[in-house]
N, C-alpha and C positions, 0 to 999 in steps of 0.2 A: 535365496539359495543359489543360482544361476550364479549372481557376481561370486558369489565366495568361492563357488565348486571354480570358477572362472581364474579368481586371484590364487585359488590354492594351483592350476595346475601351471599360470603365467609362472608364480615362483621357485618356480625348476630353472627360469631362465637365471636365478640369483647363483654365481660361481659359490661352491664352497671350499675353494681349495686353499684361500686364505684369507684374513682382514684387508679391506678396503685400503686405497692408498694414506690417508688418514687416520691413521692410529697409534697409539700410543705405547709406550715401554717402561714401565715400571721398575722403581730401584726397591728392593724387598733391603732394607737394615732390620737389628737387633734394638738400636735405642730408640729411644722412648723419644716419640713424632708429636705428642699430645701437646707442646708448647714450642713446635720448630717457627723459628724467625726467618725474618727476608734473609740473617748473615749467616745461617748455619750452613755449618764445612759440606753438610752432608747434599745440598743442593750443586756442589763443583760436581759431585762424583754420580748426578743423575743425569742421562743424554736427554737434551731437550728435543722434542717433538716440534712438529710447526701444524697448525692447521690452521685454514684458511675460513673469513669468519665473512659474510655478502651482506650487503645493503639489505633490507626486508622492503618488499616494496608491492606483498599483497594487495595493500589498501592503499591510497593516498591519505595522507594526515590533511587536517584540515585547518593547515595554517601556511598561510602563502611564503613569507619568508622561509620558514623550516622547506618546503619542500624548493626553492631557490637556490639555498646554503647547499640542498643535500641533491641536487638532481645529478652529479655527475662523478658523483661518487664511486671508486674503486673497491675493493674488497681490500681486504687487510689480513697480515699476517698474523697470528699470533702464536708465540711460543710455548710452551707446555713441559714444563718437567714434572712426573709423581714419584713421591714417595710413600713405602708402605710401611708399616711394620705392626707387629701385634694388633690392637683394635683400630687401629687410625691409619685414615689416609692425607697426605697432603699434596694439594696442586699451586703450584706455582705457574701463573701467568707473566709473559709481555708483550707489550704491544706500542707500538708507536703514534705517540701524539705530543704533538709541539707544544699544547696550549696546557695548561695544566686549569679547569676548570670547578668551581665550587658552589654548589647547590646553599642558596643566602634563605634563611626560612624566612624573610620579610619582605621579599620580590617575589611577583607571579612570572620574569621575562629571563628568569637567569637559570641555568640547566649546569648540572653536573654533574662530571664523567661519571663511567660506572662499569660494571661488570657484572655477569651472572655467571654460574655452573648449575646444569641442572642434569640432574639424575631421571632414569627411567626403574620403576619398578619392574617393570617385566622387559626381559630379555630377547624376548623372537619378534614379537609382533608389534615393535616400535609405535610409541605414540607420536602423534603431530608435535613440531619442534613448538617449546613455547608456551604452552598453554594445555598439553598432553590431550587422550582422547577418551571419553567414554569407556570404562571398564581397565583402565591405560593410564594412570597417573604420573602425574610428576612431581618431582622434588627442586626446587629452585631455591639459591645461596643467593643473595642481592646485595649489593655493596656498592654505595653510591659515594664522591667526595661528595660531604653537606658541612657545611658552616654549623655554628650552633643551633642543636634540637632541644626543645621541651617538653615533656611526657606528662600527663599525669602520674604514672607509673613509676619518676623519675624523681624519687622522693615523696610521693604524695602531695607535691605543692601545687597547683593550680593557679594558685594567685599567681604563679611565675613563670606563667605563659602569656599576661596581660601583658601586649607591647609596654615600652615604654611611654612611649606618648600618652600612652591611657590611666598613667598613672596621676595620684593626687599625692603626688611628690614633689620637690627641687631642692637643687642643691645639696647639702650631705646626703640627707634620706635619698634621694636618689640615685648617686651614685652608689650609696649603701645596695640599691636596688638592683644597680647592674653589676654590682658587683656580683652577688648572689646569685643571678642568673646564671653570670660565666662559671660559678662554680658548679652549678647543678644540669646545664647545661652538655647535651656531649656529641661530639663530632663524628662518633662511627656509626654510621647510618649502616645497620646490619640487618636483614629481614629474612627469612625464611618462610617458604609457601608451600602449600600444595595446592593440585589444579590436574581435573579429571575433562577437561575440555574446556570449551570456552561459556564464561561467566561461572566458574566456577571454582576460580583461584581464590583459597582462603590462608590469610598468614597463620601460623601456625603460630601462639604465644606460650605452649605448655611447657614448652624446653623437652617435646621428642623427640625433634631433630638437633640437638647441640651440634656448634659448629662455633669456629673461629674465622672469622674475617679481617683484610687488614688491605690496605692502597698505598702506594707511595709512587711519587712520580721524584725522576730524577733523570738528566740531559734529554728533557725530547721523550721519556719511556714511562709508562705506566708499569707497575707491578702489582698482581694482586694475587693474596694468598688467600686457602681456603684451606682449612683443618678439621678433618669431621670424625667421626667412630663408620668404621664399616658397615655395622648394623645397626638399625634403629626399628624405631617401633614400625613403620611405612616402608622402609627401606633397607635391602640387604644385598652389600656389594663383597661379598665371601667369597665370591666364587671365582676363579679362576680368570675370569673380564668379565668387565661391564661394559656398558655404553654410558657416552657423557657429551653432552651439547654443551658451548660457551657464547655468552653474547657478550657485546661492549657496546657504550653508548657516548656520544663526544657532544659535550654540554655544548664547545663552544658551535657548533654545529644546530643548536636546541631540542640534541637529542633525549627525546624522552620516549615513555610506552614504547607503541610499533617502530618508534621512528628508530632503527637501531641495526647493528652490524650483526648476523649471526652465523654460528658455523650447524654444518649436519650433524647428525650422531657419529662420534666415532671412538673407538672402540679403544677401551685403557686393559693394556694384559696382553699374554702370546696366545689366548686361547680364541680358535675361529668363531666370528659371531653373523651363522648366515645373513640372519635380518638387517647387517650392515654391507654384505658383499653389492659388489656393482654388475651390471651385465657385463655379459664375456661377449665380445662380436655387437652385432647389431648395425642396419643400413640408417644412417643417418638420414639422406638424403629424403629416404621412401618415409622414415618417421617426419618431416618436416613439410612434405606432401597430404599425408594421413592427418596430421594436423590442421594444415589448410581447408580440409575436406569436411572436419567434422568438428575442431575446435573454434576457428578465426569468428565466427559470428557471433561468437558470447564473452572470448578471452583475447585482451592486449595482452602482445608479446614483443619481442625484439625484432623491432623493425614491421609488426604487422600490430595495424590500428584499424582494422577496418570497424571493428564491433565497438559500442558506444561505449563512451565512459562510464561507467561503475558498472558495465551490465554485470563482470563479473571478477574473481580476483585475478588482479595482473601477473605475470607471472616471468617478464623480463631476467628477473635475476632466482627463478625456481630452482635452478640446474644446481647451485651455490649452494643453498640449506636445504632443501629435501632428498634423501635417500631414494634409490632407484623403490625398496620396497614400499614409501608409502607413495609415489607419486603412482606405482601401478596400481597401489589400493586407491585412491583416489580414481585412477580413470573406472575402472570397472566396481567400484562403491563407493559413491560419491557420499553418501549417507554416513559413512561409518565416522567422518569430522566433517560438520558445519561449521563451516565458519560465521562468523557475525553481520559480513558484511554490511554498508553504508545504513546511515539514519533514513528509513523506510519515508518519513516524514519528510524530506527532501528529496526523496528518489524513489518517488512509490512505484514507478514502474518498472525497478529491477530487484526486488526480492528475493533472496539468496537463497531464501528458504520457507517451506511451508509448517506451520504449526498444527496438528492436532490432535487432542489429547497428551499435551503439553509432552510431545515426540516431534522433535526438527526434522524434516526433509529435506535435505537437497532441491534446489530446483534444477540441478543440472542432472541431466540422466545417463544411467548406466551406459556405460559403451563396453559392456560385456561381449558385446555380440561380436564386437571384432575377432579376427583370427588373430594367432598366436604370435604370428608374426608382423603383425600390424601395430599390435598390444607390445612386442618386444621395441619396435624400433621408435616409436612413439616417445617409449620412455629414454633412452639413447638421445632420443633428439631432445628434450626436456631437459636432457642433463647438458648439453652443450648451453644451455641458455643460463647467459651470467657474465657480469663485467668482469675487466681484467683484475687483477693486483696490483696493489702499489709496489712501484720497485725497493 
């Protein structure tokens, strides 16, 4: 009770006199958005948004090249135009990448691009990007480029997900066989999830999130669209703004899971949405000090390694995807998202969290007890932490 009476009076220091620098502007049309393409007229006449999307670099991955390919990585722009109208919304992405990447289902070593949108069901008390928080859910659109897929689902054939090699075929019968495949086969890797914290992301197959997905790369640009109904059964964006996170992932990079670009929440609509404002004022310097004091011996950050590896999540490029509101729920409730942290079995001596009566704990504690001003500039200095942009 301490941390929440704590976090509820820190977020007075949240301005509410308007949306974060990140936010979005929505074109309200009359026609019917329920099947809009990359060419419709109607995407000239939306202002495109830009927000800016950081390396995730909580964890390290645990594959030496990936973190090689990806150590000096920039943030990335991405562009955002919505349209709204009647029951549907649609978001138009772009982003830049040179390499046009394709997810092969017969290699384990080849990665393809991709994109997420993900929605927050509740509005004030923001869940963790990614993977949402206990009582805090999320909605995630997933849209990966993949080479041809096989389902069982996908006609009901099974036989025709047996590679080819495994077949007791040649010659016409075989090609008969691949032929077949390419036809039942299909390349739009579309997945919708929800996820109320971590280990807890489950895909949703009942069709009660409908939603349209679509990728196209063309000079050097990725584009990806995303067409959904405003309300659904988990989810309801009626209201005058919502908040919306985007991620991107660059195969040629072998990005996959964590290993991946993300933007913060920010906010689609003119209406103000405290839970995304940023602090007004705040001493950098004294929050970067306060840090040193009471963070450095558990957390790498930029430019300070004193505390071991994995003791705890890194937080180099924090400032980039997390909101001023939850990094100050994090310092004074550290409880309220556990993260997962490393396989306990190779690093038992830094456990992220304690279990019991199957309830995760934090092992990192409260710093509640800071004053107001300690707790303001802390989070100031947290948000300065993050690489630059590519120009």
């Amino acid at each position: 009770m301490k941390a929440w009476k704590s976090l509820s009076l820190a977020l007075a220091f949240l301005g509410s006199s308007s949306l974060m620098a990140q936010s979005l502007n929505v074109l309200h049309v009359k026609e019917d958005i329920s099947t809009i393409g990359f060419k419709s007229a109607l995407w000239e006449k939306a202002k495109m948004g830009s927000v800016e999307a950081y390396p995730q670099t909580t964890i390290e991955m645990n594959d030496a090249t990936l973190m090689k390919e990806n150590a000096n990585n920039k943030a990335k722009k991405i562009g955002v135009k919505v349209v709204q109208s009647g029951e549907y919304v649609a978001l138009l992405l772009q982003w830049s990448d040179k390499t046009k990447n394709v997810q092969q289902g017969l290699t384990s070593n080849v990665y393809g691009d991709g994109f997420a949108v993900q929605f927050s069901t509740v509005s004030d008390k923001l869940p963790y990007i990614g993977m949402g928080s206990d009582g805090r859910a999320v909605i995630v659109h997933l849209q990966k480029a993949t080479g041809k897929t096989y389902e069982p689902n996908n006609g009901g054939n099974v036989y025709h997900q047996v590679g080819a090699g495994n077949q007791n075929a040649f010659s016409k019968e075989l090609e008969q066989y691949k032929n077949e495949v390419a036809k039942q086969g299909s390349s739009d890797y579309q997945r919708v999830f929800i996820a109320e914290g971590f280990r807890s992301t489950t895909q949703i197959r009942d069709n009660s999130e409908p939603a349209v997905m679509e990728m196209k790369h063309e000079n050097g640009v990725w584009s990806g669209l995303l067409v959904r109904k405003l309300k659904s059964e988990h989810l309801d964006l009626t209201k005058d703004s919502f908040p919306v996170a985007f991620a991107i992932w660059d195969g040629g990079k072998k990005n996959r899971d964590g290993s991946k670009l993300l933007t913060p929440w920010v906010g689609v609509g003119a209406k103000t949405l405290v839970a995304l404002d940023e602090l007004k004022g705040g001493d950098v310097a004294n929050g970067e000090k306060v840090m040193m004091e009471n963070c450095s011996a558990c957390h790498q950050y930029k430019g300070v390694k004193s505390a071991p590896n994995y003791m705890a999540p890194e937080l180099s490029n924090i400032g980039g995807y997390a909101n001023a509101s939850y990094l100050l729920e994090s310092i004074v409730e550290p409880s309220a998202v556990v993260v997962p942290g490393y396989n306990t079995t190779a690093h038992p001596n830094f456990q992220w969290y304690t279990v019991e009566k199957g309830v995760r704990t934090s092992t990192m504690p409260s710093f509640s007890h800071l004053d107001e001003k300690s707790l303001k500039d802390v989070v100031v200095y947290l948000k300065t932490l993050k690489v630059g942009v590519e120009k």
